[in-house]
N, C-alpha and C positions, 0 to 999 in steps of 0.2 A: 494623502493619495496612496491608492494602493501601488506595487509594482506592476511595470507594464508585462503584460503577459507577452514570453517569451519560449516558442514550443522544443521540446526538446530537439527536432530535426537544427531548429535554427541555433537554439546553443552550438550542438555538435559543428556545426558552420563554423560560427563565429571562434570558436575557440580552435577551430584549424587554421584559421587565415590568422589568428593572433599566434598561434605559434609560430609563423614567421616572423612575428616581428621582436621589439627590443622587449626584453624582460618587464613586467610590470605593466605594460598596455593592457588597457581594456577598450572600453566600445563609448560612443557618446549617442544618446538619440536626442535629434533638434527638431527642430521646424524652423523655416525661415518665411518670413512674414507670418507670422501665426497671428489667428484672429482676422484672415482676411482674405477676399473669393480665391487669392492665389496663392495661398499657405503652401506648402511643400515638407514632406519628413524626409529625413535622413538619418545616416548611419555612419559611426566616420571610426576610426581608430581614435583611443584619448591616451597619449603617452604619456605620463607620470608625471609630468613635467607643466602639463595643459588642464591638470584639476583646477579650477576656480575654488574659492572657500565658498559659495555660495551656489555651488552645485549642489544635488542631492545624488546619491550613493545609491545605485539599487544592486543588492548581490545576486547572483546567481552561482550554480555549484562550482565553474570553474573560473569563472570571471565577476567585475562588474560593469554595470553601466553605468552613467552617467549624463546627469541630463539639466539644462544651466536653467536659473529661475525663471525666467522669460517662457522658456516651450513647454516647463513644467504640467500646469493647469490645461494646457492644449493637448496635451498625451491622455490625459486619465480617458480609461476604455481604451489605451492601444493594443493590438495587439503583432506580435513579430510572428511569420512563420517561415518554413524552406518550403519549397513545395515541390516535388521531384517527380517529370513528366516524361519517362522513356530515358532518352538522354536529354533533355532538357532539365536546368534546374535553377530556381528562380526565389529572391527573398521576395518576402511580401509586407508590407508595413502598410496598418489599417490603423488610421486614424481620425475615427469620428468626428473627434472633439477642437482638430486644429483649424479648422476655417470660424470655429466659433466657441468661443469658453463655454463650457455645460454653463448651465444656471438651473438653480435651483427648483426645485418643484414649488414654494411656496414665491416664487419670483413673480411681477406684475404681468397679466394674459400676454402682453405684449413683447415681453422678453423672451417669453415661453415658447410665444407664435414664432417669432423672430426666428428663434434658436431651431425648433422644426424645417423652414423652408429654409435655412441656411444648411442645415446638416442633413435632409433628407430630400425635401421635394427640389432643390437647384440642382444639386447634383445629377436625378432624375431626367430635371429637363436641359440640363447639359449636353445630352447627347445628342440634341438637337439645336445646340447653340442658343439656348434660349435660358433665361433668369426669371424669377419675380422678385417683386421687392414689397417690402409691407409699408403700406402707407398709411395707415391708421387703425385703429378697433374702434367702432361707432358706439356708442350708446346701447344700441339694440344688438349689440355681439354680433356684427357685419364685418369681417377680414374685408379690408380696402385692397385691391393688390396693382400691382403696375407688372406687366409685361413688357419682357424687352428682349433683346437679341433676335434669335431665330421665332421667340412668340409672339414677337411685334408684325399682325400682319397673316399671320398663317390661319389656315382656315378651319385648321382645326381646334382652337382657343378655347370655344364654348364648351368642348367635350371637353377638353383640357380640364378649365374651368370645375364646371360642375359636376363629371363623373372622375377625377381626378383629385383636384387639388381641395376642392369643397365636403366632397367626401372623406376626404384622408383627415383634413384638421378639422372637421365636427367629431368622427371617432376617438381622434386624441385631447379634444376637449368638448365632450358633451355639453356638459353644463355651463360650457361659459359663451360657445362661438352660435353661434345661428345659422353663418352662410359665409358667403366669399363673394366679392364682387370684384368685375373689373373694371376700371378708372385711363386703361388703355384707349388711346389716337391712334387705333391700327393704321397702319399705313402699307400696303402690301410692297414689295420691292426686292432685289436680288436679296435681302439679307432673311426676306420668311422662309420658312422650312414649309416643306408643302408634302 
């Protein structure tokens, strides 16, 4: 894995709040729950003292990080910045990869697909309280899908559906998907988004 990309504003950061602390601290980046809809990154101090042997080291010019085997593979593609708005000033940790481990490009359509609406289209429809879920690949390269939360119900599904979610995964897999369908019991109720 490469290192997580760490921009200079946010070194300059980090290596001011370690100069407060005890000689030899660095930084550790995690994820708790990694690999799942409620992953979370973080960023902690790692005192000298709290290296595991089974961390991996990444250096940077005035520090390291450190990051334990388990959230490893959920980082690759992170990236750390500072982000300085007036007098506001804010870290930012973007990580793609932690609600779902990349998989490979030669991996089965279906892990493929999986790995897409896990790291691009839920997130999407997150902001409306709504998920899909893949519930099969057909035969005839048909995405089975299942709506739920805020798209269980809401009226706008079909646009969803076909200029949205059908569109996006026949572009990133021509050759293998056909279409998208939904498998959804809408049921309208306080929980559609409307």
């Amino acid at each position: 894995m490469q290192k997580i990309m760490i921009s200079d504003a946010a070194q300059a950061h980090f290596r001011k709040l370690l100069d407060q602390q005890e000689d030899g601290t660095n930084i550790r980046i995690f994820v708790v729950n990694p690999g799942t809809p409620s992953a979370e990154c973080g960023v902690s101090y790692c005192p000298p003292n709290s290296v595991e042997a089974n961390d991996t080291e990444m250096k940077y010019d005035t520090f390291s990080a450190f990051v334990d085997e388990i959230s490893l593979p959920f980082l690759e593609d992170a990236e750390i910045d500072y982000v300085k708005e007036d007098v506001n000033a804010q870290l930012t940790l973007k990580a793609p990869n932690a609600k779902m481990r990349k998989v490979a490009d030669d991996a089965p359509l279906i892990e493929r697909v999986e790995y897409v609406i896990q790291t691009q289209i839920n997130p999407q429809l997150a902001g409306h309280g709504g998920h899909i879920t893949l519930i099969e690949i057909t035969d005839e390269g048909e995405a089975i899908l299942q709506f739920g939360g805020g798209c269980n119900g809401c009226s706008m599904v079909d646009v969803t559906l076909k200029d949205g979610i059908e569109k996006q995964l026949i572009s990133l897999f021509p050759n293998e998907l056909k279409g998208a369908k939904d498998v959804t019991e809408h049921r309208r109720g306080d929980h559609s988004y409307f």
